[in-house]
C-alpha positions as CSV (number, residue, x, y, z in Angstrom):
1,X,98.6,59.3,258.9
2,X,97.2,57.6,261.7
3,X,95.1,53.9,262.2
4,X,91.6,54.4,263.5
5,X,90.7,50.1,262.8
6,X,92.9,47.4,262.6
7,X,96.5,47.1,263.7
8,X,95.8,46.1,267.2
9,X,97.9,48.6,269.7
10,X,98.8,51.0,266.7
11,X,95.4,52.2,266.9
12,X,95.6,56.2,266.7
13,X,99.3,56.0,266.4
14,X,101.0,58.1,263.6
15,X,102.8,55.6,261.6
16,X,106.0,55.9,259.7
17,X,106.8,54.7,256.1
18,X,107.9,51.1,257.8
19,X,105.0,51.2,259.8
20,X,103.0,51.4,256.9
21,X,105.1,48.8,254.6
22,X,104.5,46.5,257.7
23,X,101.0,46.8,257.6
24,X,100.4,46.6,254.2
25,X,102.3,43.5,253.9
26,X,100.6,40.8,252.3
27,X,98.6,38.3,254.5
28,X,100.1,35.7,252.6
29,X,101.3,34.8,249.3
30,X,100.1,34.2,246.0
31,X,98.2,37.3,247.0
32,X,96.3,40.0,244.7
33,X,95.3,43.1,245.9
34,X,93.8,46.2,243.5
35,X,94.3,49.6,244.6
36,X,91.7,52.7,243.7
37,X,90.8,55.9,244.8
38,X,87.5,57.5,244.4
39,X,85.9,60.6,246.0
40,X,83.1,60.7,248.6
41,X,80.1,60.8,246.2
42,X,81.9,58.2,244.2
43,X,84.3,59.5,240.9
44,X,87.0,57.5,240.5
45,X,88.3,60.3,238.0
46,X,88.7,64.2,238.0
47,X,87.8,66.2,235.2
48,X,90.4,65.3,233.2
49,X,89.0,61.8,233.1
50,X,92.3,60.8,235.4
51,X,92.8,59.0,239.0
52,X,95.7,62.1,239.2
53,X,92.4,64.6,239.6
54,X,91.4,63.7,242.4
55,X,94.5,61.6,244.3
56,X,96.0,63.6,247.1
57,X,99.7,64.0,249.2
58,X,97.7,60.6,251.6
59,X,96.7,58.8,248.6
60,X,100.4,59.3,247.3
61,X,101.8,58.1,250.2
62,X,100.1,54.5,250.4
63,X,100.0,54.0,246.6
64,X,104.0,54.3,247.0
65,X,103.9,51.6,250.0
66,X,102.3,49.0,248.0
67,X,104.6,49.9,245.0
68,X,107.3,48.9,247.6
69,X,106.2,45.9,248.8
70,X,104.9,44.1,245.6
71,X,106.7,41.8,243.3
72,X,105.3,42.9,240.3
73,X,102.8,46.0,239.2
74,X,99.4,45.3,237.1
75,X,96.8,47.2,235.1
76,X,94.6,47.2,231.9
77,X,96.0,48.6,228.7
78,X,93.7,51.8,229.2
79,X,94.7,52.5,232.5
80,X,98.2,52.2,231.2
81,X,97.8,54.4,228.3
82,X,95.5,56.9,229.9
83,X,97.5,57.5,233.0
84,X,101.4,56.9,231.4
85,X,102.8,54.3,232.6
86,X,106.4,54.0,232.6
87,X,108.9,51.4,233.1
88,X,109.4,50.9,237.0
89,X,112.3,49.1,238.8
90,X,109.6,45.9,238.8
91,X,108.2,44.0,236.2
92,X,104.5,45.3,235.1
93,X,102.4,43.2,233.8
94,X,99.2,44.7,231.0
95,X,96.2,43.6,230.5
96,X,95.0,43.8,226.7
97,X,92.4,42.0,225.1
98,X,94.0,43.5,221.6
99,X,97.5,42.1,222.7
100,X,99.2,45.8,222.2
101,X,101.7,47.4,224.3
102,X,101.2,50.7,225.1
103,X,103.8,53.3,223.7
104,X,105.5,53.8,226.4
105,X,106.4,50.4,228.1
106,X,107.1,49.2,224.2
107,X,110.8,48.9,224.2
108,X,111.6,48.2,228.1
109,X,114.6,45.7,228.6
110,X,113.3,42.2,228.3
111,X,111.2,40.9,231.5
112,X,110.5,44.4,233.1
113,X,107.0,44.2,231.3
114,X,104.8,41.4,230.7
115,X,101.8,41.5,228.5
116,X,98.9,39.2,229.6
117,X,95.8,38.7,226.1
118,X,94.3,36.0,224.5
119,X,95.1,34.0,221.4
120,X,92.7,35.4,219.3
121,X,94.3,39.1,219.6
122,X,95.3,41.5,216.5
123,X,98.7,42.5,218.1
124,X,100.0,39.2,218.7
125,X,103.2,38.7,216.8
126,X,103.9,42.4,217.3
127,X,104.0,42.4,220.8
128,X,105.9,38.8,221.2
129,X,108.9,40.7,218.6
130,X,109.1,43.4,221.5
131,X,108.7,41.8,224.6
132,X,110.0,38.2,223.7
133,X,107.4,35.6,223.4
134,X,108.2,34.3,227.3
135,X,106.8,37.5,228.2
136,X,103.6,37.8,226.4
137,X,101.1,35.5,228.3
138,X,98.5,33.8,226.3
139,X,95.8,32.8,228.5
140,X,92.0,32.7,226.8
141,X,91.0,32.2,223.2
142,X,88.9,35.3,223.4
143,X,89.3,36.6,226.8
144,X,91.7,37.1,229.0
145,X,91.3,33.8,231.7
146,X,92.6,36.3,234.8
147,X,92.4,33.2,237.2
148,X,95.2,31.1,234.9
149,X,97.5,34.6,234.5
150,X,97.4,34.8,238.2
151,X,98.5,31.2,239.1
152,X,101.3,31.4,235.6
153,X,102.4,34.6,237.2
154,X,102.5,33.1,240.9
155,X,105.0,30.4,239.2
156,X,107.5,32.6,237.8
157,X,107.7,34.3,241.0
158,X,105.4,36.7,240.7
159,X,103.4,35.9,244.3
160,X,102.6,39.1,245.2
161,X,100.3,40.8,242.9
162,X,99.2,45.1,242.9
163,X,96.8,46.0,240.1
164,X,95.9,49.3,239.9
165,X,92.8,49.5,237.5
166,X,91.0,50.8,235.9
167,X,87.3,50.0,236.6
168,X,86.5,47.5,234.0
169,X,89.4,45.1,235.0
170,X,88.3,45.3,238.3
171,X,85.4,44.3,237.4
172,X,86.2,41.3,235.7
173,X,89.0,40.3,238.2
174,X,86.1,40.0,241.3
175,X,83.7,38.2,238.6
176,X,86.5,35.8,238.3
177,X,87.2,35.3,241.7
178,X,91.4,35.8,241.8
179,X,91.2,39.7,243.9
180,X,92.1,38.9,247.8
181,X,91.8,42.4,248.4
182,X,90.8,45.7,248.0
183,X,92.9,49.0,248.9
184,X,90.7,51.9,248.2
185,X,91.2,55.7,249.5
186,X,88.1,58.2,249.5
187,X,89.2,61.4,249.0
188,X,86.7,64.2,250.8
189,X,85.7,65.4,248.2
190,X,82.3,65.9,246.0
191,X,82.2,66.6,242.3
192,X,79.1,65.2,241.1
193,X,79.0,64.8,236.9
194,X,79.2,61.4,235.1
195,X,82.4,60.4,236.4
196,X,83.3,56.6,236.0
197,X,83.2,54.8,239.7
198,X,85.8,52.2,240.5
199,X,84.1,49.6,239.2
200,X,82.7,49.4,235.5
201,X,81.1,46.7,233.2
202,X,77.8,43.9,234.6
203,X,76.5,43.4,238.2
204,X,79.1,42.0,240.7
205,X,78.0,41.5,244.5
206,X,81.0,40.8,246.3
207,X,81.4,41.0,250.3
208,X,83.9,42.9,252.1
209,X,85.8,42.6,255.2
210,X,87.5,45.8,256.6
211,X,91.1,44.8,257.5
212,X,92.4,48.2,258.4
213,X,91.6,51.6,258.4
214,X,93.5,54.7,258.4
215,X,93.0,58.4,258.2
216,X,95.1,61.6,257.3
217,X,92.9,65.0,257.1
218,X,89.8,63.9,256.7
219,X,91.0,60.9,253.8
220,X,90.4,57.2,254.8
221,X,92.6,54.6,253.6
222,X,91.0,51.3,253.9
223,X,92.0,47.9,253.1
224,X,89.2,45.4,252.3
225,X,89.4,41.4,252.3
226,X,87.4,39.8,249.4
């Protein structure tokens, strides 16, 4: 893996796993970055309707970097679900308008998941009994208010912020205005079909500012201000 913009005199270097922890670093903190992949003409998902058809050894490599140098891993309820999320060695915090935990991350030791909904959701009660109500955020009446989660989470130490998806929180975290940045690795790949892109739900136009820029066979790895 190598930097072709950004990075100053590493430029065309091949960079080592602290080379790339060091340039993935936050520019400062509270910070909250989202991290996708997509192919060339666009699919955020293989056939099986999964980021895992289409991600590759590259991909791997800096979705594991940003893992490391987070304080805390975030995503919607779906992307949890679909993709199996498990209980890491950092707290991860889910999205769900429905307040429900997803099967897996439902009986983690107390604090290594958070669940972020609204007040008016179904799975309320249930999920405070499993996660203990300091870890089941409330923010919204109907919605999830991203913008308060972000600055609630900031204040429990929680300053440096990775979501990983999927599309539709995305979405709604650059309508709200709380997403600093943008990781997202194109594949070269082309597979056509009705594939989901990395965004998903009413218009956003939001400007980008290419930060850095990498490359490893023929994938670019690019991390974009917002």
């Amino acid at each position: 893996m190598r930097v072709l913009v950004g990075a100053g005199d590493r430029v065309g270097r091949e960079l080592a796993d602290d080379d790339l922890d060091e340039l993935m670093a936050p520019l400062r903190t509270p910070w909250l970055r989202v991290n996708m992949v997509a192919t060339v003409d666009g699919a955020a998902s293989g056939a099986s309707g999964l980021s895992g058809g289409i991600n590759n050894a590259a991909d791997k490599r800096v979705f594991d970097s940003l893992r490391r140098v987070c304080d805390a891993v975030g995503g919607g309820a779906g992307t949890a679900r679909a993709e199996g999320y498990r209980v890491v060695d950092k707290p991860l915090v889910v999205v769900s308008r429905r307040g429900e935990v997803p099967d897996r991350l439902r009986y983690a030791k107390p604090g290594l998941v958070h669940l972020a909904t609204c007040a008016s959701a179904e799975h309320l009660a249930e999920s405070r009994a499993l996660l203990g109500s300091e870890f089941v955020h409330v923010v919204g009446r109907e919605a999830v208010d991203l913008a308060t989660l972000r600055t609630r989470l900031s204040g429990l130490g929680l300053r440096h912020l990775l979501c990983e998806g999927g599309p539709h929180l995305l979405r709604d975290l650059l309508a709200q205005g709380v997403v600093d940045e943008l990781n997202c690795t194109v594949v070269p790949r082309l597979l056509a079909g009705e594939a989901a892109r990395i965004t998903a739900g009413p218009p956003v136009d939001v400007p980008l500012e290419l930060h850095l820029l990498l490359e490893d066979t023929g994938t670019l790895l690019a991390r974009w201000l917002v």
